[in-house]
C-alpha positions in Angstrom: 95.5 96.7 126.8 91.8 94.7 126.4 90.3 97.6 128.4 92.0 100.1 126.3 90.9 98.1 123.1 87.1 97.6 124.5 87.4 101.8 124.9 88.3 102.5 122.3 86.0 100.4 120.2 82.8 101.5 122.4 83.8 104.8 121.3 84.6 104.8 118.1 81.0 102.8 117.8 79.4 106.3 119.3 81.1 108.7 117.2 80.3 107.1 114.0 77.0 106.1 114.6 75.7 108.5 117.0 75.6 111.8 115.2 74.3 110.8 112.2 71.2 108.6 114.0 70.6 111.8 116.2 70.4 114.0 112.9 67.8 111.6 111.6 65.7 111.4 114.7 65.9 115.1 115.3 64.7 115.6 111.5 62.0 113.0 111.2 62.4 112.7 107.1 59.5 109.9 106.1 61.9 107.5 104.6 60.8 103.6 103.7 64.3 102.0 104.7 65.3 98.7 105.7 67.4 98.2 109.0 70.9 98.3 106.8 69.5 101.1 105.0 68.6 102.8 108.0 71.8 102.0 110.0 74.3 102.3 107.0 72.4 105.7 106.5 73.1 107.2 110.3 77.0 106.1 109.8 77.1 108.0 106.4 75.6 110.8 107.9 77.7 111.0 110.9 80.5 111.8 108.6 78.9 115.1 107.5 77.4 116.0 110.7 80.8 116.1 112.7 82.8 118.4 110.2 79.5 120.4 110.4 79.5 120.4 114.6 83.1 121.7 114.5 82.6 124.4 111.4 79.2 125.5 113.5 81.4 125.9 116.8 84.0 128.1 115.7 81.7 130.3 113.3 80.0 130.6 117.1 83.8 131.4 118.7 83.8 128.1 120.7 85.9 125.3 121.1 85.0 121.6 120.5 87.1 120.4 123.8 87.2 117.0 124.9 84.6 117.6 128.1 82.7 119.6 125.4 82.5 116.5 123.5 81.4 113.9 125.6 78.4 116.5 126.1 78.1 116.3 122.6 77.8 112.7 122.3 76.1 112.2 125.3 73.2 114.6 123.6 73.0 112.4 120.6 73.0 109.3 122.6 69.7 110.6 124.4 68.4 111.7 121.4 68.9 108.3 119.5 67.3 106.6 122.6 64.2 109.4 122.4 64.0 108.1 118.8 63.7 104.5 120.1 61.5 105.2 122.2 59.4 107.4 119.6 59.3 104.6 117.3 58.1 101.9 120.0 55.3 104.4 121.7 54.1 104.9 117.8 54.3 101.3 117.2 56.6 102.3 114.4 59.4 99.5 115.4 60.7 98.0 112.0 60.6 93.6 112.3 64.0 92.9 112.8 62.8 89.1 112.6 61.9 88.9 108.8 65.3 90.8 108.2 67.5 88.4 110.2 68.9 86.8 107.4 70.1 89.6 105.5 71.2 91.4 108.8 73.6 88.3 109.6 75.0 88.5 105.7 75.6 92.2 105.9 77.3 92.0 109.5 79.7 89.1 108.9 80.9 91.3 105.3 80.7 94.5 107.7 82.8 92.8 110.8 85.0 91.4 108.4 86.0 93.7 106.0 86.8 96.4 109.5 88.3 93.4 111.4 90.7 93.0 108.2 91.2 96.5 107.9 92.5 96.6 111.3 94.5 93.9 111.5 96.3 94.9 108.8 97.5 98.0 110.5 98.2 96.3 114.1 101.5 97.8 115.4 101.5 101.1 112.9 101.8 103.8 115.0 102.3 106.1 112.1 100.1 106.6 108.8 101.9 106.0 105.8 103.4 107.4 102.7 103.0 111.7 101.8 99.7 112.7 102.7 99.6 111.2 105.7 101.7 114.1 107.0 100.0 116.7 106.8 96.5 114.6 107.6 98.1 114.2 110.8 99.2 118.0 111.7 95.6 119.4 110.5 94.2 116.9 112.5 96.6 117.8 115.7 96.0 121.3 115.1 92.0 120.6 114.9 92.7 118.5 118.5 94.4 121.5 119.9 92.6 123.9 119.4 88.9 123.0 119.3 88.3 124.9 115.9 89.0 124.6 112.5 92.3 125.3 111.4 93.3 129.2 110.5 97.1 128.5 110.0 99.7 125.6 109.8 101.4 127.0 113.0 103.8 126.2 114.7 104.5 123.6 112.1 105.2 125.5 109.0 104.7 129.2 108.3 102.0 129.0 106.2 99.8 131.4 107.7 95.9 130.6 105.9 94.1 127.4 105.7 91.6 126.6 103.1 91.8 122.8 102.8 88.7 120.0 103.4 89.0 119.1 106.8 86.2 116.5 107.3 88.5 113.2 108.0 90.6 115.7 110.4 87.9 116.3 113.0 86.9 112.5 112.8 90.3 112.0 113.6 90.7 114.8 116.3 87.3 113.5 117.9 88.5 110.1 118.2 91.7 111.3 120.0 90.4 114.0 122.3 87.8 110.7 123.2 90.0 108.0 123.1 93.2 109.5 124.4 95.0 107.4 121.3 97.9 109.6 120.2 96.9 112.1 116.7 99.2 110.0 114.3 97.9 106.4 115.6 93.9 108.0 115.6 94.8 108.4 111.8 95.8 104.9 111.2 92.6 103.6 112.8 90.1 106.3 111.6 91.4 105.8 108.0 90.6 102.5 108.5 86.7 102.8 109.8 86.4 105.1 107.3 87.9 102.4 104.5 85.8 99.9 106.4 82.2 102.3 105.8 82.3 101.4 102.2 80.6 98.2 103.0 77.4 99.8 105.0 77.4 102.9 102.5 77.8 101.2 99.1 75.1 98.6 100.5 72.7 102.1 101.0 73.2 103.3 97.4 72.9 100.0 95.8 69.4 99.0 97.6 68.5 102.6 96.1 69.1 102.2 93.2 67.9 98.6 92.4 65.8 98.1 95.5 67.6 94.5 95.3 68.9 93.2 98.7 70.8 90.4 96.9 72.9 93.4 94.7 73.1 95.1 97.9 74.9 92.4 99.9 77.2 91.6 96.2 78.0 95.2 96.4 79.1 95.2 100.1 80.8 92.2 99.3 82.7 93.4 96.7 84.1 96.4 97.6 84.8 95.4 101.5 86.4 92.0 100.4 87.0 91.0 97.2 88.6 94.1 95.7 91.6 95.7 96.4 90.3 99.5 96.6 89.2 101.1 98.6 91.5 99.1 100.9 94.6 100.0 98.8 93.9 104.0 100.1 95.9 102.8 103.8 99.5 102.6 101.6 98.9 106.2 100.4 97.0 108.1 103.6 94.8 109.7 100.8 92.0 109.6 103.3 90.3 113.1 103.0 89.5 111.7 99.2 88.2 108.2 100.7 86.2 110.0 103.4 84.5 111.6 100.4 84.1 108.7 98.4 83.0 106.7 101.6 80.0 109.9 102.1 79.0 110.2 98.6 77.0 107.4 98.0 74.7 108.6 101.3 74.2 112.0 99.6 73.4 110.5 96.4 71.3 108.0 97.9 69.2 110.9 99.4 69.0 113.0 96.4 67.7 110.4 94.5 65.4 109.5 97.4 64.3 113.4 96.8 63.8 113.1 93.4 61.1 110.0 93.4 59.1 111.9 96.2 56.2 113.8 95.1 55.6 116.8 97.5 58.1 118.8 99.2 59.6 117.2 102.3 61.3 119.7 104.2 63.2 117.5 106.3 64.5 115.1 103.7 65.4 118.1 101.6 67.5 119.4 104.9 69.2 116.8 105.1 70.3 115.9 101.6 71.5 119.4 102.0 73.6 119.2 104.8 75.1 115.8 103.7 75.9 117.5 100.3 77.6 120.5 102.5 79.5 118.1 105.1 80.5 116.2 101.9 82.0 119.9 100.5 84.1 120.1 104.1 85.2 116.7 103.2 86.5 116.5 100.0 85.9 119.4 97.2 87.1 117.4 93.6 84.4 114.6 95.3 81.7 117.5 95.7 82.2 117.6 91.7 81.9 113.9 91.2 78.2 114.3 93.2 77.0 116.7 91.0 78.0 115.2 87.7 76.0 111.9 88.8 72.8 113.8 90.6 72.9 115.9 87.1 72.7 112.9 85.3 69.5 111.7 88.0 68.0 115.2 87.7 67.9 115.0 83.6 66.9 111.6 83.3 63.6 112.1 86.2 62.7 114.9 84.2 62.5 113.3 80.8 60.3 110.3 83.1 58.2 113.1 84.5 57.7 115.0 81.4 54.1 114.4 80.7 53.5 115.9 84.4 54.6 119.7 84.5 53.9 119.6 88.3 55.8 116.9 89.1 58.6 118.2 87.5 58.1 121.8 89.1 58.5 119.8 92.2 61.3 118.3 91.5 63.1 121.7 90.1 62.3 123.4 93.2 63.2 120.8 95.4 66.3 120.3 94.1 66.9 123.9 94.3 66.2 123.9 98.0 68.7 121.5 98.6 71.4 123.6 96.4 70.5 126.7 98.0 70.5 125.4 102.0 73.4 123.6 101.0 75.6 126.6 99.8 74.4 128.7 102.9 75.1 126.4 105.1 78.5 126.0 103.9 78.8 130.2 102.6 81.3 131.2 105.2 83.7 128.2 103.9 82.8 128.8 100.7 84.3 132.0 100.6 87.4 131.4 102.6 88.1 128.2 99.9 87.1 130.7 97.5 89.8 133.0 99.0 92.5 130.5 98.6 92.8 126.9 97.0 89.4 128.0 95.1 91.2 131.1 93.6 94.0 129.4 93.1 92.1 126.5 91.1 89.9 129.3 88.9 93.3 131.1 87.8 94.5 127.8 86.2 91.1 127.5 84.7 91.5 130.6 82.9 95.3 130.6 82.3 94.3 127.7 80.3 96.6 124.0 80.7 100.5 124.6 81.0 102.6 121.0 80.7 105.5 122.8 82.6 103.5 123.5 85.4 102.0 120.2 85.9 104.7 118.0 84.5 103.0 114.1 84.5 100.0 115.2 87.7 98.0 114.8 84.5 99.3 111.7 83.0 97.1 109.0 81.8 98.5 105.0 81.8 95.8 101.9 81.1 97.7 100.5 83.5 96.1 102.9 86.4 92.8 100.4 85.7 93.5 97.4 87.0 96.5 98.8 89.4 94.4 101.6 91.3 90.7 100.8 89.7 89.6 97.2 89.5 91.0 94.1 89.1 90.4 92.3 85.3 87.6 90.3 86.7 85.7 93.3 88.2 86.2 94.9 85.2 85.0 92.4 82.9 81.3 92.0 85.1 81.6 95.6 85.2 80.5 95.4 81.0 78.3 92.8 81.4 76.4 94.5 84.2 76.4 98.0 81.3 75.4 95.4 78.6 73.0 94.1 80.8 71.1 97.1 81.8 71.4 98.3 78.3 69.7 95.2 77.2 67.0 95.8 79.9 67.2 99.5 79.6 68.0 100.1 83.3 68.2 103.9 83.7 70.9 103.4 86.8 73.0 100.9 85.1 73.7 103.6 82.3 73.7 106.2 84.5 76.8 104.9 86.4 78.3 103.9 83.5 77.8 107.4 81.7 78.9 109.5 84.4 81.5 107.8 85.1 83.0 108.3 81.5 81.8 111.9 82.2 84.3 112.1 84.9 86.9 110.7 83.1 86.9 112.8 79.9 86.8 115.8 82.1 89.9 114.4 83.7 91.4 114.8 80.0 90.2 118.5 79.3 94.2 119.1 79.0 94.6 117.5 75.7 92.6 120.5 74.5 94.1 123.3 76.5 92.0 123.2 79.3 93.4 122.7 82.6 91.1 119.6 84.5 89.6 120.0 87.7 90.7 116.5 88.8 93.4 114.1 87.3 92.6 110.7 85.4 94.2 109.2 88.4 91.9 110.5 91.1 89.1 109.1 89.2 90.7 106.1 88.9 90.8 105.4 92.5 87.1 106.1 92.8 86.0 103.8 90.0 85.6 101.0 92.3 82.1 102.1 93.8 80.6 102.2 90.0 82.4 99.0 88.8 81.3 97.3 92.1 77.5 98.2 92.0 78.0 97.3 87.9 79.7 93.9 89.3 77.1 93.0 91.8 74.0 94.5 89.2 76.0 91.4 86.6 76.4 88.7 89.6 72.8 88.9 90.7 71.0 89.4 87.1 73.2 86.6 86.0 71.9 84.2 89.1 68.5 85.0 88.4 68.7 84.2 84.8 70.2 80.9 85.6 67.9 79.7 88.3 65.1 80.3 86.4 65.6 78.8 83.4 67.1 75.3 85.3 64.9 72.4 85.1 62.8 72.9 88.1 62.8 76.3 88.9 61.1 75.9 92.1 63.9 73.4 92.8 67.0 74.3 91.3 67.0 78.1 93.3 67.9 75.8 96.2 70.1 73.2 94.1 72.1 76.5 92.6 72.4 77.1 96.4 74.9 73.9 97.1 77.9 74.9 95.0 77.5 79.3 95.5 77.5 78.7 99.4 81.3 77.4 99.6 82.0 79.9 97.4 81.2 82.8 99.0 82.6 81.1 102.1 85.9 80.8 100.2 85.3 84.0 99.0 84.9 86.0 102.1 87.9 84.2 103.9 90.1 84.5 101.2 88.9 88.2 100.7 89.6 88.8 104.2 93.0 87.6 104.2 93.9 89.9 101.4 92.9 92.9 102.6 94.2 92.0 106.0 97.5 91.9 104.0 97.3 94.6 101.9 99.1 97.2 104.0 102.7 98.1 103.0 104.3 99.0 105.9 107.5 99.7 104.3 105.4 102.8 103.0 105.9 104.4 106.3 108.6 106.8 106.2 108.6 107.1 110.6 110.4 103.7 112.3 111.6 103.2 115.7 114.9 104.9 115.2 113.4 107.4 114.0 111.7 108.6 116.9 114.8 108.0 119.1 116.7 110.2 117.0 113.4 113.2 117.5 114.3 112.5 121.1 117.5 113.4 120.6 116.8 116.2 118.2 115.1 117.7 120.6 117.5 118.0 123.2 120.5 118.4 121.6 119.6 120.9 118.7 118.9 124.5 118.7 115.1 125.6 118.4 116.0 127.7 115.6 117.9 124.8 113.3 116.8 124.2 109.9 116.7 120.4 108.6 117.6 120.0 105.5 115.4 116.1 104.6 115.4 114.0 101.1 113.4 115.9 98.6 111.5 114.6 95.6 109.0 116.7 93.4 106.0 114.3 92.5 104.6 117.5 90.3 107.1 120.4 88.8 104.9 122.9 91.7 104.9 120.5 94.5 108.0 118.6 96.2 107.0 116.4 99.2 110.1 114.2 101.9 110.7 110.7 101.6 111.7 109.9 104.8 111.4 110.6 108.6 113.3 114.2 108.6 109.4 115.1 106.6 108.3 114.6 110.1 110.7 116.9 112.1 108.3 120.0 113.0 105.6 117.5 114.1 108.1 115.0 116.0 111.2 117.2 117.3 110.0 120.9 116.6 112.4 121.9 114.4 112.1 123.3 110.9 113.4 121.8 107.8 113.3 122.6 104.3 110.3 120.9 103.3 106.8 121.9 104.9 103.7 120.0 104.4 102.4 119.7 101.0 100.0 122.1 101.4 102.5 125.2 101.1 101.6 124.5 97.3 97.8 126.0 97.9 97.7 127.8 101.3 101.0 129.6 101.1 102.0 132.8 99.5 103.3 132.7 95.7 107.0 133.9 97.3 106.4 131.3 99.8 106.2 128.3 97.2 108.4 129.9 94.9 111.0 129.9 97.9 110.5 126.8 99.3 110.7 125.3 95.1 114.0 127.1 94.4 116.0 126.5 97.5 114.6 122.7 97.0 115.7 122.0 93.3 119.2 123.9 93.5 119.9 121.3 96.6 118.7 118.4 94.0 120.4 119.7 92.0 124.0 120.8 93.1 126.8 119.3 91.2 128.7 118.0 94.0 128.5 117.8 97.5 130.7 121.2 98.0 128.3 123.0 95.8 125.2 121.8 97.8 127.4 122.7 101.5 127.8 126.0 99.8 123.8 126.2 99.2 123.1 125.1 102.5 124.8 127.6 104.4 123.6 130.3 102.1 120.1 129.3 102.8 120.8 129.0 106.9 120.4 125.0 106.9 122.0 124.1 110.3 121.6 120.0 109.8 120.9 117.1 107.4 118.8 114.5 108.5 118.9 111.1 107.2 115.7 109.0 108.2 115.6 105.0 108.2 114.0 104.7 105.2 116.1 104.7 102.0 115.6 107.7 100.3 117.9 109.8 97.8 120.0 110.9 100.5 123.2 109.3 101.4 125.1 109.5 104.2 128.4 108.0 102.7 128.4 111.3 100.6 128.5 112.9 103.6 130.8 111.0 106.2 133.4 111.5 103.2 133.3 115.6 103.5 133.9 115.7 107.2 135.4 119.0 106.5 131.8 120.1 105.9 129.7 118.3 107.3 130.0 116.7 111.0 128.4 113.8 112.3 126.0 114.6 115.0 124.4 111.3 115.7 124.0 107.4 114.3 122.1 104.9 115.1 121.5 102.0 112.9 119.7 103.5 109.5 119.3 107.1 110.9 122.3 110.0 110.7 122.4 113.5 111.7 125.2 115.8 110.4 125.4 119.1 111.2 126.5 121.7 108.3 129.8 123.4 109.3 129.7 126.8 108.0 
């Protein structure tokens, strides 16, 4: 088991780090970084460049294998130790000596804030809650078969794929590597992921206040103090945290781009291909990144107005990195364009229906603190903006402005329009700007004070005494909480749950139909509650729920099948009426899963005359529909 866990971890080390530190070596962009910066920057990018490897393969017709792999990673390995090697010959080595202190402070928030994210899922062999499901068969399918995805087969008969795929090779990387079962590789790789927003959020914060104190604060924050990202393990929504984890490394290039004076061809390639791996990770993110570097763009041209050459630079170079960036990702573009895109732009122009979307684009206060930032965050959060507005601090306002961008574009249905992202997604991102805002307050504040104590020369170090324990009792009692964050009884898959796939699987026909505990979370879009979701992937069998997915990949008649036969089952007005539907609709069996869902099997044992009981054990029943 220690072997397996030293492995795994060795690995998981080279996939995460590797990639991106090759791209940068391999590149050469001229960039005045500190060790963090540098490192966080080669785990950002590695998150882009391995969507990009497998997108690259099977555009070329080949097949990212395990043995093909290992190849892979030993490449980058050689080419990270060229770099080294570069770097010393050249005399180039950056003093790790005069960074030692800050190094030790960013890898006891780093180790800790991964440690606690993985303790906290010790003993989950299965990712939790709705999306999760589906995560898990893209990511098998992605294992499989070496290439990206073309179909949901042989789980579901959706027959076209156009969703992000990004966290799916991570996760099918770290299985074909590791050996670590698909659904239990998604537990762990959610959790890296979640644990990145330490070394990432540390990148964007040095750039934008080149402050290592904020830096640290911001790591601090948002690896240990606050619930989110951490809070993303209950839901599995880790294709959106994968692009919130890589968009502060795109960002931080771009705004990298947008100081520099001439045109660098190698930092404009890679802002380019982060901003394209960031596209294959997460599309309503892709939107978020351009709102902010719009913001960055206007706001360095009105700085570089009296210079009509620097700000043809800038306009050109920024049009580079557009331009690379869409041809890189052009043949995705038009397949998303082809499906969830088209899809997307028809409810753009059919303008906002209520009965379509039901509550998807709700709005409660109390998403804020619940899925956003606790009070306290919230409230440094406006002294940070009143802070920077004081001092006229263009990234202060910045964050703050588009991040009120994003939100009132989440609320373009109050005036017919249909949003390209709901109030709630933002929600769940707002922890990166409150957390930079938080640690922009925390530091400012500091300063303020030490300098205006008695002795200023003294009292930095008298100040010193009482912050110490408290960012001691801080970090341990940050640590705890996130360690205990996870809700396992989120997970809809338990231990009797796979016994009874075992014995689905050998006792059922290969063409029975499930039907599994349905519940519509939008009025297009119904999702399982239970195990019995997890039939096609565990037993093989088909039920009457497919991934969620069926909503934007599969056929109109699809959906509209899959939607009717669901809500006249929720429906039925008693349990002869819903036999009735079942046997009109083929359903061979009812599955019942461990966790309590709106299914019960009472209903059921009481209409033995319909239904016969197949199997019981514990929490989990199987009937099978008499017809």
């Amino acid at each position: 088991m220690m072997l397996l866990t030293v492995k795994a971890t060795l690995i998981g080390a080279g996939i995460f780090y590797l990639p991106g530190q090759a791209l940068l070596v391999l590149l050469k962009p001229r960039l005045k970084l500190d060790p963090i910066e540098r490192f966080s920057l080669a785990l950002g990018l590695s998150l882009a460049a391995i969507p990009l490897s497998l997108y690259g393969m099977t555009l070329a017709g080949l097949h990212q294998t395990a043995s093909a792999l290992w190849i892979l990673l030993l490449v980058c390995g050689l080419i990270t130790i060229w770099g080294l090697w570069r770097s010393l010959r050249d005399g180039q080595l950056i003093d790790l000596k005069s960074h030692r202190t800050t190094l030790l402070a960013f890898a006891v928030i780093f180790v800790g804030a991964l440690l606690a994210r993985l303790l906290g899922v010790s003993g989950l062999d299965f990712p939790l809650w709705t999306d999760s499901y589906h995560h898990t068969l893209v990511a098998q399918i992605i294992a499989d078969t070496g290439q990206v995805p073309s179909s949901y087969e042989p789980y579901a008969p959706i027959h076209s794929f156009t969703y992000h795929f990004g966290f799916h090779t991570l996760v099918a990387w770290f299985n074909l590597l590791t050996g670590i079962p698909v659904p239990r590789s998604v537990v762990l790789v959610g959790q890296i992921v979640n644990a990145l927003v330490v070394p990432t959020t540390y990148l964007l914060a040095k750039r934008l206040w080149g402050n290592t104190s904020i830096a640290l604060s911001a790591g601090l924050i948002v690896g240990l103090l606050s619930h989110m990202p951490a809070q993303f393990v209950n839901w599995g929504r880790y294709t959106q945290l994968t692009g919130q984890i890589l968009m502060p490394v795109v960002l931080s290039l771009y705004i990298i781009l947008l100081d520099t004076k001439e045109r660098s061809w190698p930092l404009i390639s890679l802002c380019a291909l982060s901003a394209a791996g960031l596209f294959l990770a997460h599309n309503r993110i892709t939107l978020f990144l351009i709102v902010f570097g719009a913001l960055f763009f206007i706001h360095s041209i009105l700085e570089k107005r009296g210079s009509p050459a620097q700000i043809k630079t800038l306009v050109v170079n920024t049009l580079l990195v557009a331009l690379i960036a869409i041809l890189v990702a052009f043949s995705w573009l038009i397949t998303f364009a082809q499906g969830f895109g088209r899809q997307v732009a028809d409810t753009l122009v059919n303008g906002y229906d209520a009965e379509v979307y039901g509550q998807y684009f709700s709005w409660d206060w109390r998403y804020l603190p619940e899925f956003g930032a606790r009070v306290w965050m919230l409230f440094l959060a406006a002294a940070g903006i009143l802070i920077g507005a004081k001092r006229r601090d263009r990234n202060t306002l910045i964050l703050a402005l588009g991040t009120i961008t994003l939100l009132a574009l989440s609320f373009t249905n109050t005036i017919g329009f249909t949003p390209l992202f709901s109030a709630l997604i933002v929600a769940i991102w707002m922890y990166l700007p409150l957390g930079l805002l938080s640690a922009y307050s925390i530091e400012t504040m500091y300063a303020w004070l030490s300098e205006r104590w008695i002795v200023a020369s003294l009292n930095r170090r008298y100040l010193l005494i009482p912050i110490v324990p408290i960012l001691i009792l801080a970090y341990v009692t940050g640590a705890r909480s996130v360690k205990e964050i996870t809700l396992p009884e989120n997970g809809f898959v338990r231990d009797e749950d796979l016994l009874a796939m075992s014995w689905i699987r050998e006792n059922t026909e290969h063409d029975a139909l499930f039907y599994v505990s349905t519940h519509f979370w939008t009025p297009i879009v119904a999702h399982g509650l239970d195990a019995g979701y997890w039939i096609p992937y565990l037993a093989a069998r088909q039920t009457t729920l497919p991934p969620q997915m069926y909503a934007s990949d599969g056929s109109a008649e699809y959906m509209a099948m899959i939607n009717t036969r669901a809500r006249e089952l929720i429906h039925a007005s008693s349990i002869s009426d819903a036999h009735n539907l079942m046997v009109n609709y083929g359903i061979t069996h009812v599955y019942i899963g461990n966790r309590p869902s709106s299914l019960s099997a009472q209903e059921f044992l009481q209409h033995s005359d319909l239904f016969e009981l197949l199997y019981n054990d514990g929490q989990v029943w199987i009937f099978r529909v008499i017809s």
